[in-house]
PDB file of the backbone (N, CA, C, O) and the ligand in Angstrom, with CONECT records:
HET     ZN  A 101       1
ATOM      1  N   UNK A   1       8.232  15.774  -7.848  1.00  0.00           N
ATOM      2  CA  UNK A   1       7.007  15.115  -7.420  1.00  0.00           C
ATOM      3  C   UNK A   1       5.787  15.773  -8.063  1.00  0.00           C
ATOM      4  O   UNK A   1       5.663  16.974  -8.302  1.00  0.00           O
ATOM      5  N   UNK A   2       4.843  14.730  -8.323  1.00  0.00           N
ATOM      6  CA  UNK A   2       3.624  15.740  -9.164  1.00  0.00           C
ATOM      7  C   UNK A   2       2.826  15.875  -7.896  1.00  0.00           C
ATOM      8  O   UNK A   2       3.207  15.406  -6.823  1.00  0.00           O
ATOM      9  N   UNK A   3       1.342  16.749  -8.119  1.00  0.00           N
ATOM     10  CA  UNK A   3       0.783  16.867  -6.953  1.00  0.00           C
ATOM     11  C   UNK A   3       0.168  14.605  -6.513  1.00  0.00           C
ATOM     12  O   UNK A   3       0.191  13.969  -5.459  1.00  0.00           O
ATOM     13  N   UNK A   4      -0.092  14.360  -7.388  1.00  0.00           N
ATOM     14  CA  UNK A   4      -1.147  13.065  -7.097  1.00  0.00           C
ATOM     15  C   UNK A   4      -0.272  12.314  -5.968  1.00  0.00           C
ATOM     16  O   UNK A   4      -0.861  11.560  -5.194  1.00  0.00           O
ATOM     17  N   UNK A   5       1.282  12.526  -5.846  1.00  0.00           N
ATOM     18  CA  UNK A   5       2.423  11.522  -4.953  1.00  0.00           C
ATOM     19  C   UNK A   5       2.182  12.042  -3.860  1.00  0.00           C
ATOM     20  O   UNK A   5       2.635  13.132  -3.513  1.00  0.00           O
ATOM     21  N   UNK A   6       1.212  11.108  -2.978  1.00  0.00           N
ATOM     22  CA  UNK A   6       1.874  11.265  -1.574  1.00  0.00           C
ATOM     23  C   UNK A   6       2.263  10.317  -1.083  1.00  0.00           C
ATOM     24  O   UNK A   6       2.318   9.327  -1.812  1.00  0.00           O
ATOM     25  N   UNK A   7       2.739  10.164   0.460  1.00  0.00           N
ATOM     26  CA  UNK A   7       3.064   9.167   1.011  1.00  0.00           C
ATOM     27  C   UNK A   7       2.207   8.018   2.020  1.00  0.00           C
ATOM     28  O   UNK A   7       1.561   8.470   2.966  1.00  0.00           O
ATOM     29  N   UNK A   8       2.223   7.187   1.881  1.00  0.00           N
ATOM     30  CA  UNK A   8       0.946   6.080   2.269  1.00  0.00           C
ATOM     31  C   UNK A   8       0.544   6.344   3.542  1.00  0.00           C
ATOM     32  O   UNK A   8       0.498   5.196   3.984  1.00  0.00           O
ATOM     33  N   UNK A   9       0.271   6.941   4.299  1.00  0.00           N
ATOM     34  CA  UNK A   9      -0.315   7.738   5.380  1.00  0.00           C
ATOM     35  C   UNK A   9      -1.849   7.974   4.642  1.00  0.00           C
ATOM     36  O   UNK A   9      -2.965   7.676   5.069  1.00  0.00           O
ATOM     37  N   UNK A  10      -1.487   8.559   3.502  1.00  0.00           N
ATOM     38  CA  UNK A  10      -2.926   9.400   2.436  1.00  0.00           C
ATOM     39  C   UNK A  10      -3.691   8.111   1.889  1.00  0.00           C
ATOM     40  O   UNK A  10      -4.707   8.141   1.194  1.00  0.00           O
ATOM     41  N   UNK A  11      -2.988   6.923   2.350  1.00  0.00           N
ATOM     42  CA  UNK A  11      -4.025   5.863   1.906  1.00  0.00           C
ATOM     43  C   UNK A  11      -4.514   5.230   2.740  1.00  0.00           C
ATOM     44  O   UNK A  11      -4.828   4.065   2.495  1.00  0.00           O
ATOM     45  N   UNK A  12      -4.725   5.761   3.922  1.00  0.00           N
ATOM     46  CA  UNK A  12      -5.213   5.110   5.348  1.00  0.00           C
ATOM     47  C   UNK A  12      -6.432   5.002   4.816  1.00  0.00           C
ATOM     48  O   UNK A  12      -6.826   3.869   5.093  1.00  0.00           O
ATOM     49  N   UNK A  13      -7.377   5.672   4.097  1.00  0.00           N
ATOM     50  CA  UNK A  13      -8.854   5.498   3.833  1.00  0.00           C
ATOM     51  C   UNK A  13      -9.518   4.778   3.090  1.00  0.00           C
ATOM     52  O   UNK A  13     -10.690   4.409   3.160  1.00  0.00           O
ATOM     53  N   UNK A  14      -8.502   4.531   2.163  1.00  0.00           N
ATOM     54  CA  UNK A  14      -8.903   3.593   1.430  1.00  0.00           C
ATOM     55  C   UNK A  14      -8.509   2.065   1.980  1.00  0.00           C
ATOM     56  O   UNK A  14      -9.368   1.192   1.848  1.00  0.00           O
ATOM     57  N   UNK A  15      -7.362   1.757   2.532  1.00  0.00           N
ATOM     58  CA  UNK A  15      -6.939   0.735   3.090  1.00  0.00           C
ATOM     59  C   UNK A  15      -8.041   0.471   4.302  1.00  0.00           C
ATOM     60  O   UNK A  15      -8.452  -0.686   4.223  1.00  0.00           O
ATOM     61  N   UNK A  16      -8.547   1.093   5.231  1.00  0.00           N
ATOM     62  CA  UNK A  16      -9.431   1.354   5.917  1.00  0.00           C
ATOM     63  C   UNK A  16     -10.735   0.236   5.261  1.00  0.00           C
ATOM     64  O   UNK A  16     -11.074  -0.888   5.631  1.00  0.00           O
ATOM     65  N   UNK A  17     -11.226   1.096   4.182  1.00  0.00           N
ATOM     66  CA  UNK A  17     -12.056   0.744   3.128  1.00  0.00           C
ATOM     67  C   UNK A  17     -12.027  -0.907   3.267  1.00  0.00           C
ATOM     68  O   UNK A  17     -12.905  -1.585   3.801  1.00  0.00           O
ATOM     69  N   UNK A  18     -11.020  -1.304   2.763  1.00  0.00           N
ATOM     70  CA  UNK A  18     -10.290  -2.794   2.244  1.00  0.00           C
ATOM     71  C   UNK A  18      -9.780  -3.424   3.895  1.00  0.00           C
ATOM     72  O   UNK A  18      -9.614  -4.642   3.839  1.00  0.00           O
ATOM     73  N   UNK A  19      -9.634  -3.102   4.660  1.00  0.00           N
ATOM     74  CA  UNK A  19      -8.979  -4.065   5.418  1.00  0.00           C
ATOM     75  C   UNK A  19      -9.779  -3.240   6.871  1.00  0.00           C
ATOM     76  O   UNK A  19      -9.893  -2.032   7.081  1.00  0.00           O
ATOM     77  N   UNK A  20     -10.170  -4.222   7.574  1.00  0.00           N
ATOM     78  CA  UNK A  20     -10.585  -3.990   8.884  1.00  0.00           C
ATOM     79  C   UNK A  20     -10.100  -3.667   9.815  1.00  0.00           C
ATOM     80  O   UNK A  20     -10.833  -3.617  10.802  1.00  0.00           O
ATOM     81  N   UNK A  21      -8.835  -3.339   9.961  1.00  0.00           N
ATOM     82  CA  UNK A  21      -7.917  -2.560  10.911  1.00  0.00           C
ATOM     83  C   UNK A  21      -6.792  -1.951  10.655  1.00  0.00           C
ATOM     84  O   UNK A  21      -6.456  -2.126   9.484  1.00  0.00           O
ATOM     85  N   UNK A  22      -6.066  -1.305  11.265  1.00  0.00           N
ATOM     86  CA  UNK A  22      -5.300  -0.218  10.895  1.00  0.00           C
ATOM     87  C   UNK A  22      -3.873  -0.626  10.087  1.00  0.00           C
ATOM     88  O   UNK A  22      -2.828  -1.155  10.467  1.00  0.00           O
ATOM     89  N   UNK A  23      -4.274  -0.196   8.981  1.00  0.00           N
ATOM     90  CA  UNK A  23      -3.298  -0.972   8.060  1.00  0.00           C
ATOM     91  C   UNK A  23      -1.786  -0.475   7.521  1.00  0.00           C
ATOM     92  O   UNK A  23      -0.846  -0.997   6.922  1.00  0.00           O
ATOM     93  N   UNK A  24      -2.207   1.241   8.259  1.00  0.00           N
ATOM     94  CA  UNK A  24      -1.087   2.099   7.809  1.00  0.00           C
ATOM     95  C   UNK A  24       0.502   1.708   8.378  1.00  0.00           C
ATOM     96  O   UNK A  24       1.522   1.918   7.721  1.00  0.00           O
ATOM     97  N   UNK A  25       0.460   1.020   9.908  1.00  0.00           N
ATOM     98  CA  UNK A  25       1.037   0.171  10.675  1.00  0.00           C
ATOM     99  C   UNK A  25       1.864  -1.275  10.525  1.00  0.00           C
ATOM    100  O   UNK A  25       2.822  -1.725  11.154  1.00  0.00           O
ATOM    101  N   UNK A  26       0.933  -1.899   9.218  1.00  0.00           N
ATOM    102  CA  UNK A  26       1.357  -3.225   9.016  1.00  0.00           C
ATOM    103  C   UNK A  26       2.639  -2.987   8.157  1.00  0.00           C
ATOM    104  O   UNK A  26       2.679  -1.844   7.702  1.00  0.00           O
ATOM    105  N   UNK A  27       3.701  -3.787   7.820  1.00  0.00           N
ATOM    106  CA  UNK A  27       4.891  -3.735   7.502  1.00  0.00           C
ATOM    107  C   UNK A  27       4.688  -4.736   5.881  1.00  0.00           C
ATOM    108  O   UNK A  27       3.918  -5.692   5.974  1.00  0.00           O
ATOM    109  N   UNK A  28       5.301  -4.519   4.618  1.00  0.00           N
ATOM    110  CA  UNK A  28       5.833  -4.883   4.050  1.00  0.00           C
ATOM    111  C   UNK A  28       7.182  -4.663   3.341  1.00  0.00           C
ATOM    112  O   UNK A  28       7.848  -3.629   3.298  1.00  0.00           O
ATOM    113  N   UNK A  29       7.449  -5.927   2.769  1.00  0.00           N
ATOM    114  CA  UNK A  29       8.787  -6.501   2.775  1.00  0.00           C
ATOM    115  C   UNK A  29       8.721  -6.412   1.073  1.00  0.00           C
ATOM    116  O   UNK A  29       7.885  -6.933   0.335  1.00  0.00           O
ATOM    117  N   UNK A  30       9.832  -5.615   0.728  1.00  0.00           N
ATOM    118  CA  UNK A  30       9.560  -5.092  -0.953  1.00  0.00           C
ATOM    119  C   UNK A  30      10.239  -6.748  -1.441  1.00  0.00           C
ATOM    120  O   UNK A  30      10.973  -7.562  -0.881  1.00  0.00           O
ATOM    121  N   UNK A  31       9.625  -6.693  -2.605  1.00  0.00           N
ATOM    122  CA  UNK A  31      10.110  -8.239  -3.417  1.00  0.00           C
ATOM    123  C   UNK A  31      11.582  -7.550  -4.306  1.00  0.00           C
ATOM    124  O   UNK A  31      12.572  -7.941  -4.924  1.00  0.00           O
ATOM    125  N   UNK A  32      11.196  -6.822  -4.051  1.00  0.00           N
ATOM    126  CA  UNK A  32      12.317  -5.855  -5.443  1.00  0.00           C
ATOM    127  C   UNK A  32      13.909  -5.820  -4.257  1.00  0.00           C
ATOM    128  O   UNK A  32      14.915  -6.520  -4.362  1.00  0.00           O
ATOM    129  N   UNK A  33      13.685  -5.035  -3.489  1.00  0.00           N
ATOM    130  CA  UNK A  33      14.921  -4.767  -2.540  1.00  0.00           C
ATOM    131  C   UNK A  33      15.213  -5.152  -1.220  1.00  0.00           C
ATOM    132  O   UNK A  33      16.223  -4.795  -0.613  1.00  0.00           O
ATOM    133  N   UNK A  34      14.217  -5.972  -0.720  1.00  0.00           N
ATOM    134  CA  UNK A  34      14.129  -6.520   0.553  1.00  0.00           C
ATOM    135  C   UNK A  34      13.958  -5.795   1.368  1.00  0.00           C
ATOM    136  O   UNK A  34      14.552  -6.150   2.387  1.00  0.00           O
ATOM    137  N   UNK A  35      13.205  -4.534   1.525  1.00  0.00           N
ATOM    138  CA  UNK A  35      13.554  -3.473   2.261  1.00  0.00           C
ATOM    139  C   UNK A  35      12.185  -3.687   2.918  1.00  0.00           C
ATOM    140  O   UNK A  35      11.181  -3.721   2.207  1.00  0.00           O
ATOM    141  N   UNK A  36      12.064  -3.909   4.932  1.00  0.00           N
ATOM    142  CA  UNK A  36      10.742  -3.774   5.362  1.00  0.00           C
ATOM    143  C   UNK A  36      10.109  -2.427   5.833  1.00  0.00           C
ATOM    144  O   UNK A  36      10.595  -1.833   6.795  1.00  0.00           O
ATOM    145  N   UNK A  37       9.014  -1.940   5.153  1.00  0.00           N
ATOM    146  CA  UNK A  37       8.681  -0.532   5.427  1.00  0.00           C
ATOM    147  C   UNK A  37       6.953  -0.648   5.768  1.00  0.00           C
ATOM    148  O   UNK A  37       6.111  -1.244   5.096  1.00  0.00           O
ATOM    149  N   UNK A  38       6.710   0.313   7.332  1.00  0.00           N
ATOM    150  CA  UNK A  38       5.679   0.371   7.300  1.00  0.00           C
ATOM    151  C   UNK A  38       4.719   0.394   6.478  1.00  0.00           C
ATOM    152  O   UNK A  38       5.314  -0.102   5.522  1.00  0.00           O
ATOM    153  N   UNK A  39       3.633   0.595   6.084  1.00  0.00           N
ATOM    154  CA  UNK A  39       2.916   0.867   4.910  1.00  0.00           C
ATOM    155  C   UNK A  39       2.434   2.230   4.698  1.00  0.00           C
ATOM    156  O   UNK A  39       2.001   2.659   3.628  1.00  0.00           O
ATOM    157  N   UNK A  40       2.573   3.101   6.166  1.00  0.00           N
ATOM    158  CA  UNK A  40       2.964   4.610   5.958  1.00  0.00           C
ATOM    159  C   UNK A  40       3.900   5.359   5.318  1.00  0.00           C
ATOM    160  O   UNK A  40       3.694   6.441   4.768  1.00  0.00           O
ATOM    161  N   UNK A  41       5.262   4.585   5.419  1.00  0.00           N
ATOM    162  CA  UNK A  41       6.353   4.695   4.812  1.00  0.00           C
ATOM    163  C   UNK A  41       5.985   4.617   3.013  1.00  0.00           C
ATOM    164  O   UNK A  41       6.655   5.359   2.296  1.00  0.00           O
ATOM    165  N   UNK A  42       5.342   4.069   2.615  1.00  0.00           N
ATOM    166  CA  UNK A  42       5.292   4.017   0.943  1.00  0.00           C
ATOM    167  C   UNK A  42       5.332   5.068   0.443  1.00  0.00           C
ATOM    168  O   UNK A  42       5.138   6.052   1.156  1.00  0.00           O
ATOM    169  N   UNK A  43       5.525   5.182  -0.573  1.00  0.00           N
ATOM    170  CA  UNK A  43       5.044   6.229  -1.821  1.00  0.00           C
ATOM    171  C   UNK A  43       4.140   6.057  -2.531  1.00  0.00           C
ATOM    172  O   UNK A  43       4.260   5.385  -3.555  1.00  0.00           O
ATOM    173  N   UNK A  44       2.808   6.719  -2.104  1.00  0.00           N
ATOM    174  CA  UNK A  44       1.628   6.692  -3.007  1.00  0.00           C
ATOM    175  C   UNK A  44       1.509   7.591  -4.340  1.00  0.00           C
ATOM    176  O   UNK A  44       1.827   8.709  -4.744  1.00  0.00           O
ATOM    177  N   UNK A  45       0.826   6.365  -4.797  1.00  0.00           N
ATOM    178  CA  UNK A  45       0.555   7.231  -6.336  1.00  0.00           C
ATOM    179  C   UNK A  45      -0.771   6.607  -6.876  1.00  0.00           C
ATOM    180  O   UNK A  45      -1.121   5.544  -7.389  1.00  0.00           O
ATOM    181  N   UNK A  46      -1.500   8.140  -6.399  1.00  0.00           N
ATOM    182  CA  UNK A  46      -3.559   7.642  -6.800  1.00  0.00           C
ATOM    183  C   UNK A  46      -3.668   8.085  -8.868  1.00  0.00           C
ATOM    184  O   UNK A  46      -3.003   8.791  -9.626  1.00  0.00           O
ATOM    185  N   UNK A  47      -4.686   7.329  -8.992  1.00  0.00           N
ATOM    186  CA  UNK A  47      -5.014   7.561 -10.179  1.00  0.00           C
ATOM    187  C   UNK A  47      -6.383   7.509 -10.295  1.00  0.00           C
ATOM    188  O   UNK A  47      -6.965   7.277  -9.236  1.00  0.00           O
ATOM    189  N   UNK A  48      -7.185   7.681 -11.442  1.00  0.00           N
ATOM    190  CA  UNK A  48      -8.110   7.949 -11.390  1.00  0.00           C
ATOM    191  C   UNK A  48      -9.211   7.193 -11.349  1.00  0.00           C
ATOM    192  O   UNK A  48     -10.370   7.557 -11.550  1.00  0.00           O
ATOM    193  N   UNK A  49      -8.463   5.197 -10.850  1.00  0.00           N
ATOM    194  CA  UNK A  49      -9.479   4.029 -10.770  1.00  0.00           C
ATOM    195  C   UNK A  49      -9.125   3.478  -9.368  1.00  0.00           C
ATOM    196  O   UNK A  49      -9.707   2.547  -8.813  1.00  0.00           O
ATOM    197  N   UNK A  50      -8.206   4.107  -8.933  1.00  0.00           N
ATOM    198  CA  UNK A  50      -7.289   3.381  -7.483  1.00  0.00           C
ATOM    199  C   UNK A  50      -5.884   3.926  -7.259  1.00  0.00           C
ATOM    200  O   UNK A  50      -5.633   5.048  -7.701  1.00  0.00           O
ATOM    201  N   UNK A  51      -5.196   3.421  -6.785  1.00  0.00           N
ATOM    202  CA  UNK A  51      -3.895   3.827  -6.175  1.00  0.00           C
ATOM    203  C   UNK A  51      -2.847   2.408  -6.358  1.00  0.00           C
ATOM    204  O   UNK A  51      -3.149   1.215  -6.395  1.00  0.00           O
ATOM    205  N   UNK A  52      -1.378   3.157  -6.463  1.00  0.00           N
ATOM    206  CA  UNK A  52      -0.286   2.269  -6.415  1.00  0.00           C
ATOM    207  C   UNK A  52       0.524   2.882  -5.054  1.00  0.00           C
ATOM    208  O   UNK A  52       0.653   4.081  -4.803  1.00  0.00           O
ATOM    209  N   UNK A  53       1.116   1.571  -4.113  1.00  0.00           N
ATOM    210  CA  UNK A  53       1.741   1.693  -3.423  1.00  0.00           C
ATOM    211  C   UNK A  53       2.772   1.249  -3.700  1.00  0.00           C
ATOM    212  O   UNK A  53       2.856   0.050  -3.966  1.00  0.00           O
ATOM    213  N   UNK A  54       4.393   2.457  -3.735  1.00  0.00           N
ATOM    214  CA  UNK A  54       5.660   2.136  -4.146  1.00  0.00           C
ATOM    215  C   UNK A  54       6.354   1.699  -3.122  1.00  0.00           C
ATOM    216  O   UNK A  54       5.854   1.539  -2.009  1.00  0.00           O
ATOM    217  N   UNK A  55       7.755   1.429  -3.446  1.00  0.00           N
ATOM    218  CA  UNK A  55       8.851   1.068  -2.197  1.00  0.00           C
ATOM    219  C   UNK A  55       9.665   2.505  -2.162  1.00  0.00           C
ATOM    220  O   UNK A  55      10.211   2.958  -3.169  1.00  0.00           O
ATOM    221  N   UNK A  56       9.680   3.247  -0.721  1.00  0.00           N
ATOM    222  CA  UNK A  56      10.456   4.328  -1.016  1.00  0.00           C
ATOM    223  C   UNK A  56      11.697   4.580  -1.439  1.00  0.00           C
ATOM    224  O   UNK A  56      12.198   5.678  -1.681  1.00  0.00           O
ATOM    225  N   UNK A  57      12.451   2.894  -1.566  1.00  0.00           N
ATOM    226  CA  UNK A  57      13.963   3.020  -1.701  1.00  0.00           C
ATOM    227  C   UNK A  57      14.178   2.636  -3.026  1.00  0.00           C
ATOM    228  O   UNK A  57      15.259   3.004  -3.487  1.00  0.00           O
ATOM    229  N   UNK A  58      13.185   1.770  -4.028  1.00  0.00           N
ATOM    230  CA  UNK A  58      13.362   1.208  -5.115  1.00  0.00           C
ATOM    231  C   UNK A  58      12.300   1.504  -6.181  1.00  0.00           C
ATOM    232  O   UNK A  58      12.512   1.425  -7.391  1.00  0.00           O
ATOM    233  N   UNK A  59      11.321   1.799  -5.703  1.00  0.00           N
ATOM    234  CA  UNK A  59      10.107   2.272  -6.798  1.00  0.00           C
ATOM    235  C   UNK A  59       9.616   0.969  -6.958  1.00  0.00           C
ATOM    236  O   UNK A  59       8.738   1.040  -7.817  1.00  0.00           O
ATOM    237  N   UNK A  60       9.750  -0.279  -6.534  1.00  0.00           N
ATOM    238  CA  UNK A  60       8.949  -0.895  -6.946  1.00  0.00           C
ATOM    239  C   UNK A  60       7.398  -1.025  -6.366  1.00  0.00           C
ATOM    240  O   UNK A  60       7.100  -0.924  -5.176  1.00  0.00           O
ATOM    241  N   UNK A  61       6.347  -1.305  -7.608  1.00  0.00           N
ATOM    242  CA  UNK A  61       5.193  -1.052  -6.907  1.00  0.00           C
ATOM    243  C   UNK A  61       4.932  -2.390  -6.318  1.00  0.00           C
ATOM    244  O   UNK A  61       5.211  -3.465  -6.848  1.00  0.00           O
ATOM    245  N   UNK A  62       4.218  -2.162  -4.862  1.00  0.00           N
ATOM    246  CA  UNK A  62       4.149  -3.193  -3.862  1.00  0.00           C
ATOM    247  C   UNK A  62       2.676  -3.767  -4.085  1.00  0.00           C
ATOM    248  O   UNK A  62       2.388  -4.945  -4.292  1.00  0.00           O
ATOM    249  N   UNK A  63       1.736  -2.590  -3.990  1.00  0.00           N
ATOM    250  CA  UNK A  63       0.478  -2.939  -3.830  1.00  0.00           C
ATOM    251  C   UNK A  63      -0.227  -2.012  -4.844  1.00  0.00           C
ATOM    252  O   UNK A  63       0.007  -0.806  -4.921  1.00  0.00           O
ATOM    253  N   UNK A  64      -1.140  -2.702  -5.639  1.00  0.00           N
ATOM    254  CA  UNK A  64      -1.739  -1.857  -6.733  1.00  0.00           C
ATOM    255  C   UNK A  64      -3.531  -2.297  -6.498  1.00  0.00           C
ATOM    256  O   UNK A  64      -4.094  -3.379  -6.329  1.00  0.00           O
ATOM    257  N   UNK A  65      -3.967  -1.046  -6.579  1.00  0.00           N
ATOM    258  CA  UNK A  65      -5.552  -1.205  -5.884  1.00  0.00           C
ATOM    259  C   UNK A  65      -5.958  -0.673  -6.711  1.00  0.00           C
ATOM    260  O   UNK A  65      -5.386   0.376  -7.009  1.00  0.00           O
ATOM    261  N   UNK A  66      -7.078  -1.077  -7.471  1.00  0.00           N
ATOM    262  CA  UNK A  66      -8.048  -0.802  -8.187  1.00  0.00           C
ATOM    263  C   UNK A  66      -9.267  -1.138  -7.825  1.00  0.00           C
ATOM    264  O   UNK A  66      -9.669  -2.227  -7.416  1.00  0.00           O
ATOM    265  N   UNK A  67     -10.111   0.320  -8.073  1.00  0.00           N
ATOM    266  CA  UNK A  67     -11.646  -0.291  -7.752  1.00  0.00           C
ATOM    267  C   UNK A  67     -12.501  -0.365  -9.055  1.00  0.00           C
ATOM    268  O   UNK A  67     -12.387   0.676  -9.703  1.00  0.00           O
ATOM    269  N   UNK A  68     -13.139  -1.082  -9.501  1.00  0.00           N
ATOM    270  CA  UNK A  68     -13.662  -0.965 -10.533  1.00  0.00           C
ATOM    271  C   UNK A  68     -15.248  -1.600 -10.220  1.00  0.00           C
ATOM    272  O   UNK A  68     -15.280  -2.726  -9.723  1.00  0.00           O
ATOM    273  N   UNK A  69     -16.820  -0.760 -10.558  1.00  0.00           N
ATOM    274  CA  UNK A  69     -17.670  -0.914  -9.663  1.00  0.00           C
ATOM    275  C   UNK A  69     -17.843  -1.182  -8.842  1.00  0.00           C
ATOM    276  O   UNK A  69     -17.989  -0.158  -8.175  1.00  0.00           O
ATOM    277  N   UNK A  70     -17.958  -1.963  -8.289  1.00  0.00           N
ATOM    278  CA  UNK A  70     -18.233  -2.370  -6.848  1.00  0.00           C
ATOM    279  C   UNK A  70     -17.349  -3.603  -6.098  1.00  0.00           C
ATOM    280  O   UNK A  70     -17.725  -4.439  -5.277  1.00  0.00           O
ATOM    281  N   UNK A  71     -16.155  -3.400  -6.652  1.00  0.00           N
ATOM    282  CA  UNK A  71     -15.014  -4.042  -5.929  1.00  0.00           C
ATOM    283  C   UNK A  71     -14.045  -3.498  -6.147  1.00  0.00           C
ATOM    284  O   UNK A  71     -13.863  -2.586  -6.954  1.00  0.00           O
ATOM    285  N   UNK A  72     -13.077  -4.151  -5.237  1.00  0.00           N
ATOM    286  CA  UNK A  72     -11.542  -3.579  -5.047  1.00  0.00           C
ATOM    287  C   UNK A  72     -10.586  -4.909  -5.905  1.00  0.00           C
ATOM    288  O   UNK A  72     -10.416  -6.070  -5.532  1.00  0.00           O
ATOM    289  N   UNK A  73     -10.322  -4.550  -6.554  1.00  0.00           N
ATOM    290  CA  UNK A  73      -8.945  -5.578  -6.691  1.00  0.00           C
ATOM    291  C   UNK A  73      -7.273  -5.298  -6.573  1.00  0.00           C
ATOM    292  O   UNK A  73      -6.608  -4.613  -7.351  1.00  0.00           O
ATOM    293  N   UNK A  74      -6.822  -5.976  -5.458  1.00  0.00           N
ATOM    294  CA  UNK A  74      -5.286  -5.946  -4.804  1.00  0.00           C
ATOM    295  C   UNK A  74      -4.720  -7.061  -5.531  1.00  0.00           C
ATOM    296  O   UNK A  74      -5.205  -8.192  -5.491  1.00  0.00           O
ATOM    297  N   UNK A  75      -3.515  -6.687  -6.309  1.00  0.00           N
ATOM    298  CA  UNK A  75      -2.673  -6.835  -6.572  1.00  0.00           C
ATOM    299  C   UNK A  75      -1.145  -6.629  -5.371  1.00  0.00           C
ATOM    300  O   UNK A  75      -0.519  -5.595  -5.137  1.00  0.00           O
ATOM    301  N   UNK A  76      -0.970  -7.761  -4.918  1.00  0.00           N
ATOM    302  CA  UNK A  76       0.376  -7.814  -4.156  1.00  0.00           C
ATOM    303  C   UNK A  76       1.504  -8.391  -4.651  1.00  0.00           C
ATOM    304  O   UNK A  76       2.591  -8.388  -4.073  1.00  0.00           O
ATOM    305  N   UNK A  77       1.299  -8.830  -5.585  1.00  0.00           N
ATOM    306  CA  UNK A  77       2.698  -8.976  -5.929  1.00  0.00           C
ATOM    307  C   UNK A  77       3.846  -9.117  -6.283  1.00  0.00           C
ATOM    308  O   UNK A  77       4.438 -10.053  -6.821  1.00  0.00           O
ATOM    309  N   UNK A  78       4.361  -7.426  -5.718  1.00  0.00           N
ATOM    310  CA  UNK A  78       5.752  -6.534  -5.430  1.00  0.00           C
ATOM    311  C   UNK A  78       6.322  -6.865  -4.457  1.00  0.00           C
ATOM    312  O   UNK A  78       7.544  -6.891  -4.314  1.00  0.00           O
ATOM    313  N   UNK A  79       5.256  -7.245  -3.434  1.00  0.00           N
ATOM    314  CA  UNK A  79       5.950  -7.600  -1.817  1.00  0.00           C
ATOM    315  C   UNK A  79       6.362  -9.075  -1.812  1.00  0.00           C
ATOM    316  O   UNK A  79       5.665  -9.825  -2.494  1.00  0.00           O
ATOM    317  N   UNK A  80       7.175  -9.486  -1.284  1.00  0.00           N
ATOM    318  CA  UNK A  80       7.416 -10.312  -0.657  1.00  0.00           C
ATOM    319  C   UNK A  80       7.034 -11.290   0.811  1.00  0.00           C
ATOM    320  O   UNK A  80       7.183 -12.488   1.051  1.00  0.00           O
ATOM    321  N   UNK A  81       6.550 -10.288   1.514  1.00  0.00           N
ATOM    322  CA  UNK A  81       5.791 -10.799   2.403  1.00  0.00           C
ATOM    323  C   UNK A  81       5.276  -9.388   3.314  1.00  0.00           C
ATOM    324  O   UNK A  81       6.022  -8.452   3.603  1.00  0.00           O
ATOM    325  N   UNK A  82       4.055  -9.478   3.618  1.00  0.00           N
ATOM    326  CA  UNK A  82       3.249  -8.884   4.628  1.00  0.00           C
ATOM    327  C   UNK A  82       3.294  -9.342   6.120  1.00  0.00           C
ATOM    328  O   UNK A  82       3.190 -10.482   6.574  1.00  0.00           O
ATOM    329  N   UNK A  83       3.507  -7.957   6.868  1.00  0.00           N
ATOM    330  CA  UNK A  83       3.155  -8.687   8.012  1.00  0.00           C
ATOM    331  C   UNK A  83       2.293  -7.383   8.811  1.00  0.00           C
ATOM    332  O   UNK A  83       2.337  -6.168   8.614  1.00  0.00           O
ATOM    333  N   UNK A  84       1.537  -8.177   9.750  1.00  0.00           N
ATOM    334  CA  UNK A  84       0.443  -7.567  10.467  1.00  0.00           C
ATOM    335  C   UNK A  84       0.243  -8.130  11.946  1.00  0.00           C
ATOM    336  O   UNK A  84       0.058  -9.270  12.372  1.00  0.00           O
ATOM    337  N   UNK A  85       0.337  -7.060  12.478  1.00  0.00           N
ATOM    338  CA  UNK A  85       0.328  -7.345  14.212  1.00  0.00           C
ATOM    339  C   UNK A  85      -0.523  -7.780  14.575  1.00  0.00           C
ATOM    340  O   UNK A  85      -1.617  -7.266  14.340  1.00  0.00           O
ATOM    341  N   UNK A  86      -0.397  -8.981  15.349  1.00  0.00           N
ATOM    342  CA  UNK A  86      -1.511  -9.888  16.026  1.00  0.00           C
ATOM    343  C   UNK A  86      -2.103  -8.674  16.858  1.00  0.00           C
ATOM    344  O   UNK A  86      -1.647  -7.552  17.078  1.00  0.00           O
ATOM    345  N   UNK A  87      -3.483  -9.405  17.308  1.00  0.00           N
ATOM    346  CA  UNK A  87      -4.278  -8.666  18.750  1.00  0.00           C
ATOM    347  C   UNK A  87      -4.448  -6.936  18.007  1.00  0.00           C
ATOM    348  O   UNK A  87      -4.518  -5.953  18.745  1.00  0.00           O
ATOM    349  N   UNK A  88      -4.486  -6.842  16.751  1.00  0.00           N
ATOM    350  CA  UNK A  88      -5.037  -5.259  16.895  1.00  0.00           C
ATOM    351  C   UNK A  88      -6.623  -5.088  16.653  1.00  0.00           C
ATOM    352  O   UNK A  88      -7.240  -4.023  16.677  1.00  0.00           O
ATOM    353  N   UNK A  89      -7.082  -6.231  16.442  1.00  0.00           N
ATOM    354  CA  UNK A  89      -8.406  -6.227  15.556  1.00  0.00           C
ATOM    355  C   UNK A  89      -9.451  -5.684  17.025  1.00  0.00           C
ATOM    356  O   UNK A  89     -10.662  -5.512  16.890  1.00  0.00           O
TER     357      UNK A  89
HETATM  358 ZN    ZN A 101      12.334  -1.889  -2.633  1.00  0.00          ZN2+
END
């Protein structure tokens, strides 16, 4: 592991950033292996414009975030489907 890999827990702030409620919680469904994993569960990997969120069982990247001036652009899709718990907002 290099130091930049952590695990998507370390992207609560930025997801934060991008999404109005607690996102570390919401579940996706890898397109690559079918595998549903919190979004804490990922394997992060920041770089020096944004971050990639992997699948911990397959490497595929799920969610790729880039900020470039004054926006974010998400790239989803690796996943297959998102899901997010009603009533948390
Ligand atoms: Zn996978």
């Amino acid at each position: 592991m290099q130091d930049n890999d952590l695990d998507g827990n370390a992207a609560g702030g930025l997801l934060n950033e991008i999404f109005p409620f607690e996102m570390t919680a919401a579940e996706a469904i890898c397109g690559g292996c079918g595998t549903m994993s919190p979004f804490g569960a990922l394997m992060l990997y920041q770089h020096g414009m944004g971050a990639i969120l992997r699948c911990a069982d397959c490497d595929t990247a799920l969610i790729r975030i880039t900020h470039i001036r004054e926006s974010y652009r998400i790239d989803l899709s690796g996943m297959s489907c998102l899901r997010i718990a009603s009533g948390i907002h």
